[in-house]
C-alpha positions in Angstrom: 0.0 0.0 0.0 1.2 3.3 -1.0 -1.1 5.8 1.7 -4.6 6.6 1.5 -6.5 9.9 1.2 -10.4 10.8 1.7 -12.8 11.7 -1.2 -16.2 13.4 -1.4 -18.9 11.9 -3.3 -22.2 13.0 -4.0 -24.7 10.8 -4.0 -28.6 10.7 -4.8 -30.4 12.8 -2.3 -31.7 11.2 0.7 -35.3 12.2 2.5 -35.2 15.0 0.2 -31.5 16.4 1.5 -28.3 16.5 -0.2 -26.1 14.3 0.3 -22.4 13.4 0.6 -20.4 10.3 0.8 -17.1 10.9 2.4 -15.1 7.8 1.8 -11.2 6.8 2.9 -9.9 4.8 -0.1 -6.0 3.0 -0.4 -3.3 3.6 -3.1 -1.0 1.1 -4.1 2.1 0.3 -5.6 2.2 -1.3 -9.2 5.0 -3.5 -9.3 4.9 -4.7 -12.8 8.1 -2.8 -14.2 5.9 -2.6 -17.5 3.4 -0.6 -16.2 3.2 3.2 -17.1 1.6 3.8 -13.8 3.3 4.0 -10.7 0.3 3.9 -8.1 -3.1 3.0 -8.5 -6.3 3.9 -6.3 -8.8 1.0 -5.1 -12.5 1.7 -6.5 -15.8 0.6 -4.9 -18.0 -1.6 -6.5 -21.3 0.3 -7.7 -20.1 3.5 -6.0 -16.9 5.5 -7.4 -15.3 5.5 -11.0 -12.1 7.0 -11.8 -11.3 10.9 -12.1 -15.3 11.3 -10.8 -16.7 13.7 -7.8 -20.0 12.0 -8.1 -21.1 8.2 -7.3 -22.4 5.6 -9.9 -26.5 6.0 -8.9 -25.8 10.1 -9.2 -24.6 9.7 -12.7 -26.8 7.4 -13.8 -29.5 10.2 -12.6 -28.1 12.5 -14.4 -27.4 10.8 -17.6 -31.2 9.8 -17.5 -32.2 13.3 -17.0 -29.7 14.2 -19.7 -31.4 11.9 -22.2 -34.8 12.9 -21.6 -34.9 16.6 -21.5 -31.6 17.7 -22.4 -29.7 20.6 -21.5 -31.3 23.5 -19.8 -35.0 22.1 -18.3 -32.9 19.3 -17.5 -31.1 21.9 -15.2 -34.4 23.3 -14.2 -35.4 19.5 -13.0 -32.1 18.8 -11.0 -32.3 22.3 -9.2 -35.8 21.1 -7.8 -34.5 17.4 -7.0 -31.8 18.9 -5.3 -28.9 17.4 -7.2 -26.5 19.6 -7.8 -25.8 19.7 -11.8 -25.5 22.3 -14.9 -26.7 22.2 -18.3 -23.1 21.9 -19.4 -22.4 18.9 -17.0 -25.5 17.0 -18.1 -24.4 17.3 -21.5 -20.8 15.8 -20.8 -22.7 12.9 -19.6 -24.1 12.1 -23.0 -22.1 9.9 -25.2 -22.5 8.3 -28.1 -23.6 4.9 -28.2 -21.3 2.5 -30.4 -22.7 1.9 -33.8 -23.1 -2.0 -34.6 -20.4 -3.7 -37.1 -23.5 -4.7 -38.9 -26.5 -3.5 -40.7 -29.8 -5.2 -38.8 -31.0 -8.5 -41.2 -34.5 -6.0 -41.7 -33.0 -2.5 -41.9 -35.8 0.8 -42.6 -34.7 3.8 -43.5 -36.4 7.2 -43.9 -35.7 11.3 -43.8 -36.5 13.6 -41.0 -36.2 17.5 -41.6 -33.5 19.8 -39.4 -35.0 22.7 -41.4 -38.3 21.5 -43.6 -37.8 22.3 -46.9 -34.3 23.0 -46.2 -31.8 20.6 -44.7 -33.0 16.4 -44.2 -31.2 13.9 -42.7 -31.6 10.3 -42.2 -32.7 7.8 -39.5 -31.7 3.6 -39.6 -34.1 1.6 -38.0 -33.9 -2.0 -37.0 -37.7 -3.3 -37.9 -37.7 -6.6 -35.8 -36.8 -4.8 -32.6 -38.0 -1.3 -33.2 -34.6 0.0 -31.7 -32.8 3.2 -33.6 -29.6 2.0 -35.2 -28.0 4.4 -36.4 -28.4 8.5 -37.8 -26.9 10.0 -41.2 -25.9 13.9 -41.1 -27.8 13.9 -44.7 -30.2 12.0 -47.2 -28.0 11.6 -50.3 -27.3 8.2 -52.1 -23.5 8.7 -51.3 -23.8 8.9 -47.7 -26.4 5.8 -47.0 -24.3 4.0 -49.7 -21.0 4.5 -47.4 -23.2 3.3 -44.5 -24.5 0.3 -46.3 -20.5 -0.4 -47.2 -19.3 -0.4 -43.8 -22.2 -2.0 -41.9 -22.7 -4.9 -44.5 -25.7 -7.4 -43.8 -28.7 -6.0 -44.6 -31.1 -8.4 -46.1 -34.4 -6.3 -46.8 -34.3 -3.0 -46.8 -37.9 -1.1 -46.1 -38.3 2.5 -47.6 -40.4 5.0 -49.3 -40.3 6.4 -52.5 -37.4 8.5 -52.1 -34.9 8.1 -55.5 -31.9 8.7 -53.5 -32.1 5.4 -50.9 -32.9 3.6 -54.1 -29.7 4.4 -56.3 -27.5 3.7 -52.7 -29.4 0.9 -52.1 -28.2 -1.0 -55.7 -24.9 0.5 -55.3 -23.9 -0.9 -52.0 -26.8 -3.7 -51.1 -27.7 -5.1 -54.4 -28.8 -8.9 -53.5 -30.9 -7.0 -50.3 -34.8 -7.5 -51.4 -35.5 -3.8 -51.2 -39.6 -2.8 -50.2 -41.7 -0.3 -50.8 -44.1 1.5 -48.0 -47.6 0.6 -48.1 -48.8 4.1 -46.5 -46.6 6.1 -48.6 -48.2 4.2 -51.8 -51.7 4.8 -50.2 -50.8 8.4 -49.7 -49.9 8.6 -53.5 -52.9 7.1 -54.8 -55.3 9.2 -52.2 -53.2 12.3 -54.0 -54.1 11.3 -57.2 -58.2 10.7 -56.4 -58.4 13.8 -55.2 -56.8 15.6 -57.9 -59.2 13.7 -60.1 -62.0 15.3 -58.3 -60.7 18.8 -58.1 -61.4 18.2 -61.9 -64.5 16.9 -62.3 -66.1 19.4 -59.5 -68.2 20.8 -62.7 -69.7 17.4 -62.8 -71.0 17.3 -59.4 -72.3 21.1 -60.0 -74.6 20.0 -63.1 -75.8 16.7 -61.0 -76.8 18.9 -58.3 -78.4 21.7 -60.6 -80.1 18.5 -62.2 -81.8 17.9 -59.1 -80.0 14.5 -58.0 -81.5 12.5 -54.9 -79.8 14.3 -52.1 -78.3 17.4 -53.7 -74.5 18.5 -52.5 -73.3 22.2 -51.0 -69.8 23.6 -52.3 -68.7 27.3 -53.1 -68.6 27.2 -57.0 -67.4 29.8 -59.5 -70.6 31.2 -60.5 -71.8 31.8 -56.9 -68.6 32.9 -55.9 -69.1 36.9 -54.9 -66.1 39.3 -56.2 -64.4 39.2 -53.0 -60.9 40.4 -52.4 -59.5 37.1 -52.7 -61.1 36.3 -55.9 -60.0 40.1 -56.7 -56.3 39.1 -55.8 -56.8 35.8 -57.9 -57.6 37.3 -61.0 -55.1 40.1 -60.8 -52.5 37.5 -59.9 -53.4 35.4 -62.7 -52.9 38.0 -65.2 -49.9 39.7 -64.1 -48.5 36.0 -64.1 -49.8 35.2 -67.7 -48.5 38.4 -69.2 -44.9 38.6 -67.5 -44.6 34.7 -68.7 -45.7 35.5 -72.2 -42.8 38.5 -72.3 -40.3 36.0 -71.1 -39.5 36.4 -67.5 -38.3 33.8 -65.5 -40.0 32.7 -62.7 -37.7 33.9 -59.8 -37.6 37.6 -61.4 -41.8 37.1 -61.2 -41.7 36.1 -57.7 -39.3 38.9 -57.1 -41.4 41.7 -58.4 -45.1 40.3 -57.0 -43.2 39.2 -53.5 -44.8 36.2 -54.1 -43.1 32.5 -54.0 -41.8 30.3 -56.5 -44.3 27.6 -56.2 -47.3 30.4 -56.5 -45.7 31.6 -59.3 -45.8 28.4 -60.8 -49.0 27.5 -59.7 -50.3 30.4 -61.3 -48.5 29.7 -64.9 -49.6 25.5 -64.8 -53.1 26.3 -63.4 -56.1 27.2 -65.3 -58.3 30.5 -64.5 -60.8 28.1 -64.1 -59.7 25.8 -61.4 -57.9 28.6 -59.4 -61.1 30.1 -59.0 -62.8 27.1 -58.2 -60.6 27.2 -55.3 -61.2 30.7 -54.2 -62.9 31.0 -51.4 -64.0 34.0 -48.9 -62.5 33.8 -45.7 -65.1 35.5 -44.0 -67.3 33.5 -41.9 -70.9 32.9 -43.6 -72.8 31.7 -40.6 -76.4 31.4 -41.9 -75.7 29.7 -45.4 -75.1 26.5 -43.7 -78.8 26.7 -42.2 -80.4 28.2 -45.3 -81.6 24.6 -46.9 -83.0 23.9 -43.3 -84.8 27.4 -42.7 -86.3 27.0 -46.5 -87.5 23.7 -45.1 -88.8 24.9 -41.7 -90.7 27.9 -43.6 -91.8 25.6 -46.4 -93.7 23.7 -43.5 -95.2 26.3 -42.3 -92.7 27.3 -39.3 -92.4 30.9 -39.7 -92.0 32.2 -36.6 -88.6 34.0 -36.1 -88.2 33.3 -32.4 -88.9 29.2 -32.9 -86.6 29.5 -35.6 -83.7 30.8 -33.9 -84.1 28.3 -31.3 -84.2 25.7 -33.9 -81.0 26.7 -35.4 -78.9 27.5 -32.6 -79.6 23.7 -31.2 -78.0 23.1 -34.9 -74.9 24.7 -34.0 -75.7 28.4 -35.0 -74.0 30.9 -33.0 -74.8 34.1 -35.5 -77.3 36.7 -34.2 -81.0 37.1 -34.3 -80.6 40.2 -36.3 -79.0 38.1 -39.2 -81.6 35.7 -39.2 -84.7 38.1 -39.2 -83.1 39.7 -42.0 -83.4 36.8 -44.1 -86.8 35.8 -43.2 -87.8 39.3 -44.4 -86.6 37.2 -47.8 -88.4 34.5 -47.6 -91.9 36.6 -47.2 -91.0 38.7 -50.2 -90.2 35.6 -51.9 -87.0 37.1 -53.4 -85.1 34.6 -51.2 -83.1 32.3 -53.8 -83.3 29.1 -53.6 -80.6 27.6 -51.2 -77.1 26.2 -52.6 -76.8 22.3 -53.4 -74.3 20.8 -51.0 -71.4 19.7 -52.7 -68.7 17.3 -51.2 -65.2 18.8 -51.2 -63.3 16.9 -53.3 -61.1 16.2 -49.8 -64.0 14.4 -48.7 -65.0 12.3 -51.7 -61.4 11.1 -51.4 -61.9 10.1 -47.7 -64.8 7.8 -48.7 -63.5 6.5 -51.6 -60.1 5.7 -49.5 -61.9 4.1 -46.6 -63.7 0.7 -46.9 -67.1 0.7 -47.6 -68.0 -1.5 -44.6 -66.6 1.6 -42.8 -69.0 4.2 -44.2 -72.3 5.5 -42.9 -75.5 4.8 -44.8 -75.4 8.7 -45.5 -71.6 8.8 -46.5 -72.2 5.7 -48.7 -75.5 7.6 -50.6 -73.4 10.6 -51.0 -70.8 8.8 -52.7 -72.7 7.1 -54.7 -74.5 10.8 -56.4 -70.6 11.8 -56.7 -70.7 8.8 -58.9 -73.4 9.2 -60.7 -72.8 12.2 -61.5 -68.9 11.6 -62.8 -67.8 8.5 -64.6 -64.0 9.8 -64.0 -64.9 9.5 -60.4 -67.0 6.2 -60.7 -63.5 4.6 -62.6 -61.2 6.4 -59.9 -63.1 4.8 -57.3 -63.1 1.4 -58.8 -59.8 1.6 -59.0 -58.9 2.5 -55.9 -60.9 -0.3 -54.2 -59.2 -2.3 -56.3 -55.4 -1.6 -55.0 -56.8 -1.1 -51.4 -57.7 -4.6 -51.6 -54.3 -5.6 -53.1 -52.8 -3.8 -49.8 -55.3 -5.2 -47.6 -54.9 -8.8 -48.7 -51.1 -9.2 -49.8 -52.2 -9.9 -53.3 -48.7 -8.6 -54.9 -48.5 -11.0 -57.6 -51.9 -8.7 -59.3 -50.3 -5.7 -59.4 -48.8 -5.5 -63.1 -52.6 -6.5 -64.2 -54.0 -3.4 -62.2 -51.1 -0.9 -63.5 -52.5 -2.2 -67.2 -55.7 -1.4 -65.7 -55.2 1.7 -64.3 -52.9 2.9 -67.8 -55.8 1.8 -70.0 -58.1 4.0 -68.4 -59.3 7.7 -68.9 -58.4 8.8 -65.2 -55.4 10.6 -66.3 -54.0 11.0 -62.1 -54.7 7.8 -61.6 -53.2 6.3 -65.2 -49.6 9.0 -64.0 -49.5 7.1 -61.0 -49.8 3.9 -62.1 -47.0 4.5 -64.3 -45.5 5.7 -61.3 -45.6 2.4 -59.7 -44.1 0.7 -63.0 -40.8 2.3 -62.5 -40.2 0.7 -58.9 -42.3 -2.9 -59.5 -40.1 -5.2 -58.0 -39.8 -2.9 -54.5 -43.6 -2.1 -54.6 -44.6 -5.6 -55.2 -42.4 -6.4 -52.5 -44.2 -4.1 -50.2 -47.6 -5.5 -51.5 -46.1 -9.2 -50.9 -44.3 -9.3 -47.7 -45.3 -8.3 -43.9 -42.3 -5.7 -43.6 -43.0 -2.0 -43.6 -41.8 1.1 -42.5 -44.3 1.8 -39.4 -42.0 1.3 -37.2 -39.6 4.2 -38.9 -42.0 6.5 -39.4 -42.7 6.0 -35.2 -39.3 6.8 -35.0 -39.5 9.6 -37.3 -42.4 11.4 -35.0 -40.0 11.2 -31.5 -37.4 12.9 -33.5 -39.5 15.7 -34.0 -40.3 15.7 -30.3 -36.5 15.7 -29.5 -35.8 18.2 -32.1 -38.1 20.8 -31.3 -36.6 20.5 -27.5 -33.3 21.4 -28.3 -34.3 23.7 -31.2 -31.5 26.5 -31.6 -29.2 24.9 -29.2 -27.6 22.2 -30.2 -25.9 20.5 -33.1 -25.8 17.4 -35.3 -24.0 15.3 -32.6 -26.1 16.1 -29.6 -29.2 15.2 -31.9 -27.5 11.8 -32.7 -26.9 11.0 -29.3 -29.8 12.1 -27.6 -31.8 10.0 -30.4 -29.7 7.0 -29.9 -29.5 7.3 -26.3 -33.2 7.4 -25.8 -33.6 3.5 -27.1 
């Protein structure tokens, strides 16, 4: 034995106090001649480490804190728990966890956005055990390809759409069975029904001017009033069209009607037509909702305002009685016009389409079936869809090319793009359609690194991101 000397520890508090473990510990000798190190100190199972002022429980208090909250509420929480630790000390608890040798046997990969729109990076998921394995500073093909290089052993690989896994993917992983998302490919079809009816909405406007069955409420063009945001459409539309026509280019457009690119765009690809359909007023039209009803009511012979009002505010009006004696003064005169058909936004004709029919209410089910009739675009894009749902649904992979032809063959231009779509990534979407593997567990992932991100927003860098994302698991 060389001597001994005291240390102070602190420990967890106790009772709600702080406290101290002051502990006598020996130093001895080394007598290997090899040895760099002339004395040693003894260390206490569970209680001390090396070069360390706190005990073993205390840091694993702190690293826990450190993990979940970070820097600064993590200080917050220690000052009120008594233990005695900064932001800066809770972060110098945090280290990295070592990255496997190998890729998982199911590996899933997807993006998460630092900045949206701006900066993406990349999160490795191992899809048997849901654990995190690894994160990438960036989404390119080069980068995951590097990763897939030095971790080999991947033997399916889940992922979305996304061009740039794909290429990395053949380049480093080529004999890993590579499969496609089923949400994402849900989320591309649902995109392309309800561009189909955004347009066909003049369709459902003559079926409800024909008088269908139950008759449909949506703002259209001709009942539009020339409010300022139809004002501001028009104008827009025109500046666009005639600064395009003289050959600017779309950044010096933007520039000059401090608008953005993708309006500018919109503008130029759009028709007149279809932007106006989706013009709206943004003022708050609290009677028109209750105007087919109040026809109704009066129709009936209910015309007394006061019985009225109650009626409607039991409906979920919350306008005043002023605004509804004002129309009634209509209704006598007869000059009232005849209240709007109710037309599904295409939004919702998607949702019932999307959804299985079992799922529906009797009411959802009649109103699809007048967006139907009245559209045969939207009768094929709805048979169509049912069709791949069920092809999700029931793992029936190997009828996918047939559908595509389908789907190609048909007049539902969205629809016929996206099953073209699908053609250039078969083998992976069959895949998907085929096997149980998906990315559900990524995309779970995906949402807590949101969570962490948004904690630490401003304050920290790519390496406390990666570890606080790793060290969560």
């Amino acid at each position: 034995m060389h001597s001994t000397y005291r240390r102070n520890l602190s420990e967890r508090p106790l009772g709600g106090q702080k406290l101290v473990v002051r502990l006598r510990v020996r130093r001895f000798f080394c007598d290997r001649k090899s040895c760099t190190r002339r004395t040693f100190v003894e260390q206490v199972d569970r209680l001390t480490e090396r070069h360390r002022r706190s005990s073993v429980g205390l840091k694993e208090w702190l690293t826990t804190v450190a993990v979940e909250l970070g820097g600064r509420p993590g200080e917050r929480l220690c000052r009120k728990l008594n233990l005695a630790a900064g932001r800066t000390r809770l972060m110098g608890l945090l280290e990295e966890p070592p990255a496997p040798g190998r890729a998982p046997r199911v590996l899933g990969v997807d993006e998460f956005a630092f900045r949206r729109g701006r900066r993406y990076g990349t999160i490795l998921v191992d899809v048997e055990t849901g654990r995190v394995v690894d994160v990438l500073p960036d989404r390119t093909s080069e980068t995951f390809a590097a990763w897939l290089t030095a971790h080999p052993g991947a033997e399916i690989i889940c992922r979305d759409r996304t061009s740039a896994y794909t290429k990395a993917i053949k380049e480093a992983a080529p004999a890993a069975l590579e499969i496609a998302d089923r949400w994402h490919l849900l989320r591309n079809l649902s995109d392309a029904v309800e561009k189909t009816c955004h347009l066909h909405r003049p369709c459902l406007k003559k079926h409800a001017e024909r008088g269908g069955d139950r008759p449909i409420r949506m703002p259209l063009v001709d009942a539009l009033p020339p409010t300022r945001i139809v004002q501001r459409v028009l104008h827009h539309h025109a500046e666009v069209t005639r600064m395009v026509a003289a050959g600017y280019p779309l950044s010096d457009i933007a520039r000059r009607l401090g608008l953005d690119r993708k309006t500018v765009r919109r503008y130029r690809d759009t028709s007149l037509d279809h932007l106006l359909n989706s013009a709206r007023d943004r003022r708050t039209e609290q009677l028109d909702a209750f105007k087919p009803y109040l026809q109704q009511q009066y129709a009936a012979g209910i015309t007394n305002g006061q019985t009225l009002f109650q009626q409607i505010r039991e409906r979920g009006f919350r306008g005043g009685y002023s605004t509804l004696t004002a129309y009634l003064l209509t209704l006598q005169a007869g000059t009232a016009p005849a209240a709007p058909a109710e037309i599904p936004s295409p939004r919702r004709i998607t949702a019932w389409i999307m959804r299985n029919r079992d799922r529906l209410s009797t009411k959802e089910i009649e109103q699809l079936d007048q967006a139907r009739l009245a559209c045969p675009d939207i009768a094929r894009a709805c048979d169509l869809t049912r069709a791949f749902t069920d092809l999700v649904r029931k793992r029936r992979g190997q009828l996918l090319p047939a559908w595509i032809r389908r789907a190609e063959q048909s007049d539902v231009v969205p629809v016929a793009k996206f099953a073209a779509f699908l053609r250039q990534d078969l083998d992976a979407v069959t895949a998907g359609l085929t096997h149980e593997w998906s990315s559900g567990k990524v995309e779970g992932h995906v949402n807590r690194v949101k969570t962490i991100k948004r904690a630490i927003y401003g304050r920290a860098g790519f390496r406390l991101l990666r570890t606080r994302i790793l060290a969560e698991e």
